[in-house]
N, C-alpha and C positions, 0 to 999 in steps of 0.2 A: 778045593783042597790042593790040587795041582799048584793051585796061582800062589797060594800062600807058601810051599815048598819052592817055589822057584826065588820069592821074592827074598826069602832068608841067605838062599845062594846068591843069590846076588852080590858083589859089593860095591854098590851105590852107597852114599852116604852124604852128608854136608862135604864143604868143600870149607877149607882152610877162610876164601875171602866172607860166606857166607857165616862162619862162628866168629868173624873179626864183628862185622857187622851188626851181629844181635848182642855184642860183646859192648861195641861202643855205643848202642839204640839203652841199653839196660845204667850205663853210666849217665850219660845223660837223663836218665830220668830219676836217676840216684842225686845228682846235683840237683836236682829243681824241687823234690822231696827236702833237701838238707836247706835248701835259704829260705824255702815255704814256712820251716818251722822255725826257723831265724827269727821271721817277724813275728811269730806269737808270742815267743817269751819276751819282743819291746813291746809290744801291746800290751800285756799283763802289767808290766813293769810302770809305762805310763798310767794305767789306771789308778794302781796301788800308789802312785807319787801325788795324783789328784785326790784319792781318797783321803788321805794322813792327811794332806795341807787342808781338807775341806774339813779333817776331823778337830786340828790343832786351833784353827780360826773360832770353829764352833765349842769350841773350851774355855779359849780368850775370850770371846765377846761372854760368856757364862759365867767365866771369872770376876769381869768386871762388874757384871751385874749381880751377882753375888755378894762382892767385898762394897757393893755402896751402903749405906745407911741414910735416908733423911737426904739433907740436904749434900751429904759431902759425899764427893766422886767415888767411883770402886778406881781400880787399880790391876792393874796386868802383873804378868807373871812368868818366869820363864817355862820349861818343861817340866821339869823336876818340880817345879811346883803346882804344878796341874795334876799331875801326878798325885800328890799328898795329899790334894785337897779333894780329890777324889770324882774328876773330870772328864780324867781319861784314866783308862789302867794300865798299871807300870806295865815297861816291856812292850807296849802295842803300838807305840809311836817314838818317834828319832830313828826311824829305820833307813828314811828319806830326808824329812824334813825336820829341825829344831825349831820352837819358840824361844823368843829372848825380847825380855820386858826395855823399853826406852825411858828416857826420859823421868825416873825415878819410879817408871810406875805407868805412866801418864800414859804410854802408845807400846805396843809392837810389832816386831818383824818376825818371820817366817823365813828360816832361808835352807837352801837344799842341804847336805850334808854332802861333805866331799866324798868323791867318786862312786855316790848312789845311783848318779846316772837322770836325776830329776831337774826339767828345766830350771 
């Protein structure tokens, strides 16, 4: 009991360089927390831009094989027509990527949407 009354009178305590110290140790681990979680939301972000392109492909090739009859070709389509025809559901894709029909019909392209951040 003695040791514990003596150690309250005491005035020991940290020193000025010693709470600079645990001051800058706690920043730095604050910075390595904050770009850790940088890269999750591009990770997420690239998946989602892989997913829509894998979804909008797999609409067009269904589109075309859809719209053929017999002998005569199916035909492509842009987004908004994947859409109506009931492919994909409105709102769930052009988030990243748009479809856009070529050639009257005959082919198309997939391309990113600006500043979505999709290769």
């Amino acid at each position: 009991m003695d040791r514990i009354r003596r150690a309250l009178k005491s005035d020991e305590g940290f020193t000025l360089i010693e709470l600079l110290i645990v001051i800058v140790i706690l920043g730095v681990l604050a910075a390595i927390v904050v770009f850790a979680v940088t890269g999750i939301n591009n990770k997420g972000t690239t998946a989602a831009c892989q997913a829509e392109k894998t979804t909008l492909t797999a609409a067009e090739e269904a589109n075309y094989a859809k719209s053929a009859t017999g002998t005569t070709a199916g035909t492509y389509t842009d987004t908004a027509g994947l859409a109506s025809a009931g492919l994909i559901a409105a709102g769930t894709t052009g988030h990243y990527y748009t479809a856009s029909a070529t050639g009257g019909g005959t082919g198309y392209t997939i391309n990113p949407v600006a500043g979505a951040g999709c290769p």
